[in-house]
C-alpha positions in Angstrom: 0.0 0.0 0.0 2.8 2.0 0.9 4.3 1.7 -2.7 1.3 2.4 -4.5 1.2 5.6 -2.5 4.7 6.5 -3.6 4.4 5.7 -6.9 1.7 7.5 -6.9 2.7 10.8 -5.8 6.1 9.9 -8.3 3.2 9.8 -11.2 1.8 13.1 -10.2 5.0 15.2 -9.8 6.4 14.0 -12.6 3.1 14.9 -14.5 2.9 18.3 -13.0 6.8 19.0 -14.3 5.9 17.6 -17.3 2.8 20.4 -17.7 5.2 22.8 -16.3 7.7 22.5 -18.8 4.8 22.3 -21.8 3.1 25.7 -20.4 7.0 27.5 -20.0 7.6 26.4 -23.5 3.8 27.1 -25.0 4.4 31.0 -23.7 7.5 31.4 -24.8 6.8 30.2 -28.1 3.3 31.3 -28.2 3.2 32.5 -32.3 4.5 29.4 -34.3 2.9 27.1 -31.6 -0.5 29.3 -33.1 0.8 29.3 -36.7 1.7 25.6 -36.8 -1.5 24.3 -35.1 -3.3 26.8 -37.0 -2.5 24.7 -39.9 -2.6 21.3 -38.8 -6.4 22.5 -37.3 -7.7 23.2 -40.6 -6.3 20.1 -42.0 -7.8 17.9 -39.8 -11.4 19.6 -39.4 -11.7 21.5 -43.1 -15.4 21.8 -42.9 -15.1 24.6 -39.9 -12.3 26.6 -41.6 -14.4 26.2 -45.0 -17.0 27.6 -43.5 -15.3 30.9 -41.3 -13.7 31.6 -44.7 -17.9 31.9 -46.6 -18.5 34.4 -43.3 -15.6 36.4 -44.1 -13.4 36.0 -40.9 -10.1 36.5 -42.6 -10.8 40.2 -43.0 -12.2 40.8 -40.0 -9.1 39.2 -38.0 -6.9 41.0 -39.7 -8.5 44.0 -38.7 -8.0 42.6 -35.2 -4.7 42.0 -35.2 -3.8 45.3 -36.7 -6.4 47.6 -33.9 -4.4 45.7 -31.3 -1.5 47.0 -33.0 -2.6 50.1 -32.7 -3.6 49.8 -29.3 0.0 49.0 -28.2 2.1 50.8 -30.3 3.8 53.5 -27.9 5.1 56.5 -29.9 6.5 58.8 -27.2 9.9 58.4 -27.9 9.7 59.3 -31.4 11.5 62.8 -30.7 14.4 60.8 -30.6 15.0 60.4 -33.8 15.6 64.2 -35.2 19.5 63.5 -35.8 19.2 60.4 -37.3 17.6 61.7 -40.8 20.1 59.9 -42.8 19.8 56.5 -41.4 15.9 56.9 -41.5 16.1 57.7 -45.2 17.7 54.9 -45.9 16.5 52.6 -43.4 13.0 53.5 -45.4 14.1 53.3 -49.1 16.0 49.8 -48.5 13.1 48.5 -46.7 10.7 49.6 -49.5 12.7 49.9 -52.4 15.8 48.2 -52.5 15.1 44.6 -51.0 12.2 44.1 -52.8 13.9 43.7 -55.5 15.0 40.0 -55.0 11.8 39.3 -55.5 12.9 38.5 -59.2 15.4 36.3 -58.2 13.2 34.4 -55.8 10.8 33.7 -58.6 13.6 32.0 -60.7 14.3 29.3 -58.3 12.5 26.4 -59.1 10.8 24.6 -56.0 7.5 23.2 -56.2 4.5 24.2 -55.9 5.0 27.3 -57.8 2.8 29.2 -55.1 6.1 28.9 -52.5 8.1 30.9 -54.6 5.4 33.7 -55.5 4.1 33.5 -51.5 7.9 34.4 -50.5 8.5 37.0 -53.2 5.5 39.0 -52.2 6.9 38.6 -48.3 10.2 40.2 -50.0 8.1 43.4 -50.8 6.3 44.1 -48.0 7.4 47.0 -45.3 9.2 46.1 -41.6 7.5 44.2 -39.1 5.1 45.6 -36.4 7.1 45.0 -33.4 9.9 42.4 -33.8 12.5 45.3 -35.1 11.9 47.5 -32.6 12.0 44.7 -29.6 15.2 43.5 -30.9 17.1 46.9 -31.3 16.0 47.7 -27.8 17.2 44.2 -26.6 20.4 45.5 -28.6 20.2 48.7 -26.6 20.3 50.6 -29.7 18.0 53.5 -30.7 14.4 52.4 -30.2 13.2 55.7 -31.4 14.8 55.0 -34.9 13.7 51.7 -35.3 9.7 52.5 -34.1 10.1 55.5 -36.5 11.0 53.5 -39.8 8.5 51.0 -38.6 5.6 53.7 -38.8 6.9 55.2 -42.1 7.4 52.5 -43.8 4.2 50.7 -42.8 2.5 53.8 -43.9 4.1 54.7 -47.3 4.0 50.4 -47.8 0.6 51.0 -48.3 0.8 52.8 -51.7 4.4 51.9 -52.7 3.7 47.7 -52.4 1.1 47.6 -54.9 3.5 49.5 -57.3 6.7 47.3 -56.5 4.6 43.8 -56.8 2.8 45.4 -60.3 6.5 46.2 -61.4 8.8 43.4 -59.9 6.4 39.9 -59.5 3.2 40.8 -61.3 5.2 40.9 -65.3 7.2 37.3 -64.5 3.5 35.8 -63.4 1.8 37.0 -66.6 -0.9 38.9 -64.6 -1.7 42.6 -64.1 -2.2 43.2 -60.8 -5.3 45.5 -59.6 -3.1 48.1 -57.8 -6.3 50.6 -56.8 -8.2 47.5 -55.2 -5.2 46.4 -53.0 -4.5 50.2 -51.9 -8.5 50.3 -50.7 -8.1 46.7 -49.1 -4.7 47.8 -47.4 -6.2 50.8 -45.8 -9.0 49.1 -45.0 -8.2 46.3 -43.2 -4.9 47.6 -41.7 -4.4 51.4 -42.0 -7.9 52.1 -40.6 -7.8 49.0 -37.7 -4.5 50.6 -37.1 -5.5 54.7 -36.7 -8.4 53.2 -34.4 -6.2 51.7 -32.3 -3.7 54.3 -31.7 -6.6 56.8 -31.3 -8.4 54.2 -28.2 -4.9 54.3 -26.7 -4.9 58.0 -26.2 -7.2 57.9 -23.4 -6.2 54.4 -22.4 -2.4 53.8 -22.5 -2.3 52.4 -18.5 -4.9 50.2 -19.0 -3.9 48.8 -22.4 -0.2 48.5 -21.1 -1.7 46.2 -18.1 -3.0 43.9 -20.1 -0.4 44.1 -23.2 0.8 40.2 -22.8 -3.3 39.1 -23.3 -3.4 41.5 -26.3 -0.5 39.7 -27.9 -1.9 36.5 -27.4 -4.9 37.5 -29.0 -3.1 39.1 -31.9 -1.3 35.7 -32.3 -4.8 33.9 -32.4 -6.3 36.0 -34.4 -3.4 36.0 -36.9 -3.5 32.2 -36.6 -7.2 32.0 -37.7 -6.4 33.2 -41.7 -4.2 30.3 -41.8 -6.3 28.2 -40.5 -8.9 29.0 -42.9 -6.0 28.8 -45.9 -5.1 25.4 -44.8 -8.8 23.7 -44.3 -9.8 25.3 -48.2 -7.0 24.1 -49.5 -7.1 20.7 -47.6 -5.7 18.4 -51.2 -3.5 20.5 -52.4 -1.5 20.9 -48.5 -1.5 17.5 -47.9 0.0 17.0 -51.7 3.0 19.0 -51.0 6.4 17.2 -50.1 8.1 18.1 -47.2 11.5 18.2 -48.6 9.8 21.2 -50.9 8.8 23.1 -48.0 12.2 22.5 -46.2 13.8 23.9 -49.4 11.5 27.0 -49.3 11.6 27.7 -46.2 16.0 27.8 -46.2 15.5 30.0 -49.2 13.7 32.0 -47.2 16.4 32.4 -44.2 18.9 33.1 -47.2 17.0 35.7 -48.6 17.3 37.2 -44.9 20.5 36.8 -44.6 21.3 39.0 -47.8 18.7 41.9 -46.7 21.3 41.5 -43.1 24.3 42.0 -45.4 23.2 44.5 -47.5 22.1 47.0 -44.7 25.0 46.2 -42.9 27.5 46.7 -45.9 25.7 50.1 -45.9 25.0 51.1 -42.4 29.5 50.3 -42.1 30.0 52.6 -44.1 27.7 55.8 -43.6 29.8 58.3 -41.8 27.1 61.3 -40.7 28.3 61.9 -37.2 31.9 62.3 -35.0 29.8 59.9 -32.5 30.5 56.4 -33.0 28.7 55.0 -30.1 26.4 57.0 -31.7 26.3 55.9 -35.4 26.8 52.0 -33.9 22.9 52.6 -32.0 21.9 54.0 -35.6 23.2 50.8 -37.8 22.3 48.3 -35.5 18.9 49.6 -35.6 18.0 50.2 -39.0 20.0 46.9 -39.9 17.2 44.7 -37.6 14.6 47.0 -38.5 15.0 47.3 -42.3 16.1 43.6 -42.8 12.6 41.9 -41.6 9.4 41.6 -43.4 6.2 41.8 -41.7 3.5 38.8 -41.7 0.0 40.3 -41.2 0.3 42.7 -44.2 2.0 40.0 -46.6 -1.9 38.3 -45.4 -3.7 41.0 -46.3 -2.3 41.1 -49.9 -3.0 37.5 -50.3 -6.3 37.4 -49.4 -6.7 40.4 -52.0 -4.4 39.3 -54.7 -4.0 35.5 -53.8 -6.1 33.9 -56.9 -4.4 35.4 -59.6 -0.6 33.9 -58.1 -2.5 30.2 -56.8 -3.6 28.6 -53.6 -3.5 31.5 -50.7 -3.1 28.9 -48.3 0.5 27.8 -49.9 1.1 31.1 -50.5 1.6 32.1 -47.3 3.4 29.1 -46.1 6.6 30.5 -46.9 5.5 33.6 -45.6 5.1 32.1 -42.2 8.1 29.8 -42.3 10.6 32.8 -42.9 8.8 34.9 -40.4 9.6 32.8 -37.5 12.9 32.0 -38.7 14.0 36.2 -39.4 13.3 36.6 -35.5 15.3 33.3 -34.6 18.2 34.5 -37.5 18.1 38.1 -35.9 18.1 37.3 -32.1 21.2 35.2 -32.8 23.0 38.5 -34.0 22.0 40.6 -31.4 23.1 38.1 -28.8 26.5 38.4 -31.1 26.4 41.9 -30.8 25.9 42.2 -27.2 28.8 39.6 -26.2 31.3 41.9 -28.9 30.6 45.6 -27.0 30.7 43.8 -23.5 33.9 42.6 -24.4 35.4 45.6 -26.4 34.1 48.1 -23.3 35.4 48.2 -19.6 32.4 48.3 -16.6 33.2 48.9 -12.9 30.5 47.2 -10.7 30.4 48.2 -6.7 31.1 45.5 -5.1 32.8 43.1 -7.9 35.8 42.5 -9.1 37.0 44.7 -12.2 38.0 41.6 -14.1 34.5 39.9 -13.6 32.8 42.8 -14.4 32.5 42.5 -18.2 31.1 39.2 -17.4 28.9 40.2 -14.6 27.2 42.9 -17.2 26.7 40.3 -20.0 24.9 38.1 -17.7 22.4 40.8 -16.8 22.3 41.9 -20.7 21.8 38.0 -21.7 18.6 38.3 -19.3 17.1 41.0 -20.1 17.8 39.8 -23.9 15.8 36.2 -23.5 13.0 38.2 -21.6 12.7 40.3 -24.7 13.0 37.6 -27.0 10.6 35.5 -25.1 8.1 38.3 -25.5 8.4 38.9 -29.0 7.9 35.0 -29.5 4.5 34.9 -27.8 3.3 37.3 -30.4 
């Protein structure tokens, strides 16, 4: 009796560090766990996504996710940004102009279905990401105001100047014309608009919204997760057709093409000179390098769902898109991690209390901390 009592309680502690663990690793992986059962969902019960998608819910959580946006987006430090005209100008023509341009490349590689390659070279045109650039340059401790500002104008001006790079750069090597005025109206609908909203509600409700920022981003996540959801359970045959070796191949294409937008705004950030500051210029680059390198996911959805039947299946469309949005954060928390370790070690820090030689490693300890919590956060979204 005695055993089974044991055993027992050995059962139910090792059950309860096993939910632990799950529930640590569900929040701080809260996005792709979304965006991957998101997916799986709608393959396994079609008939509920096929029927959200005849209500319209795609639109209408889009709108969601980008009001919450708007509800926590926090431009108060936005003043700091006034000597950094240079870097912004070119954080916002890279980021608009410049990278989407390997959108013609991406279109020549050949990987199967066809819709991978046209889902990922419409991600290559769209404008910065709503948060991740901005988390990660503050984790970096670079300047935050810089990277929220490009975030703003480049999410703004995306609106018109997306339609004209997809007409110009995927639209001719698809052999369609591409309804420009429509996806404008759609874009301002369903995220300019969703967006204003927001920011407007948070005017005369920033405490309360910031209490309750980590349940917002949840439901941003699960409201994001729904349009793939639907994608996936209309397109049930043609997912389950597709080889997983295919979507492995996409999905490195996509951390490549990453990696070059990394390069190139690095290549050019190195060698800008615009101030006698260097510590000053380093906070500039590192920020418009993370900021102008990433593409965002909820507007790359809302073109889809616009423009998605003239370039195939929108559910394998934005597969890719998905894939190389998770990976860009992963890719991009590695180098700030890189770049934290380099300035503790370049820089000397005297701590009360401890040693000077233990310093350096005292600070990156605290800096590696507050990077994960950052990190973690950004994750959950």
């Amino acid at each position: 009796m005695g055993n089974d009592s044991k055993e027992g309680r050995s059962f139910v502690e090792a059950l309860s560090t096993v939910l632990h663990l799950g529930n640590h690793f569900l929040n701080a992986n809260f996005l792709p766990s979304i965006l991957i059962s998101a997916v799986v969902f709608g393959l396994l019960f079609p008939s509920l996504g096929q029927q959200a998608s005849k209500f319209g819910l795609s639109k209408w959580a889009t709108f969601g996710v980008f009001l919450i946006s708007g509800l926590t987006l926090r431009t108060s430090e936005l003043g700091g940004v006034l000597r950094a005209q240079l870097p912004l100008l070119f954080g916002v023509v890279s980021s608009l102009f410049i990278s989407p341009s390997i959108a013609v490349l991406v279109l020549q590689v050949p990987i199967n279905p066809q819709e991978f390659v046209n889902g990922l070279a419409l991600f290559c045109c769209m404008p910065t990401t709503l948060s991740s650039g901005v988390l990660l340059t503050q984790a970096a401790g670079a300047n935050t105001a810089l990277a929220l500002s490009l975030t703003l104008i480049s999410n703004l001006l995306g609106i018109f100047t997306m339609p004209v790079m997809i007409s110009k750069l995927v639209a001719p090597n698809l052999g369609f014309s591409l309804p420009a005025g429509s996806l404008i109206k759609s874009l301002v609908q369903t995220s300019l608009i969703p967006l204003v909203i927001g920011k407007v509600i948070r005017l005369y409700g920033s405490g309360f919204i910031d209490k309750r920022k980590e349940v917002l981003s949840k439901l941003s996540a699960i409201l994001l997760g729904l349009v793939p959801f639907m994608q996936a359970s209309c397109g049930r045959n043609l997912f389950l057709s597709v080889r997983m070796q295919n979507f492995l191949a996409v999905t490195a294409l996509g951390m490549a093409v990453h990696c070059v937008f990394l390069l190139w705004n690095i290549l050019v950030m190195s060698n800008i000179k615009y101030s006698k500051d260097v510590h000053w210029q380093k906070s500039n680059a590192w920020a418009i390098v993370l900021t102008a390198s990433q593409k965002t996911l909820p507007v790359v959805i809302v073109v889809i769902g616009s423009v998605g039947g003239l370039m195939g299946e929108p559910g394998l469309l934005v597969l890719p898109c998905m894939a190389t949005h998770i990976t860009q954060i992963i890719i991009d928390s590695f180098l700030v991690r890189f770049w934290i370790e380099g300035a503790t070690r370049k820089e000397s820090y005297t701590f009360q209390g401890i040693d000077n030689e233990r310093a350096p490693e005292v600070l990156q300890e605290k800096k590696a901390i507050h990077f994960r919590g950052l990190i973690t956060s950004e994750l959950r979204r």
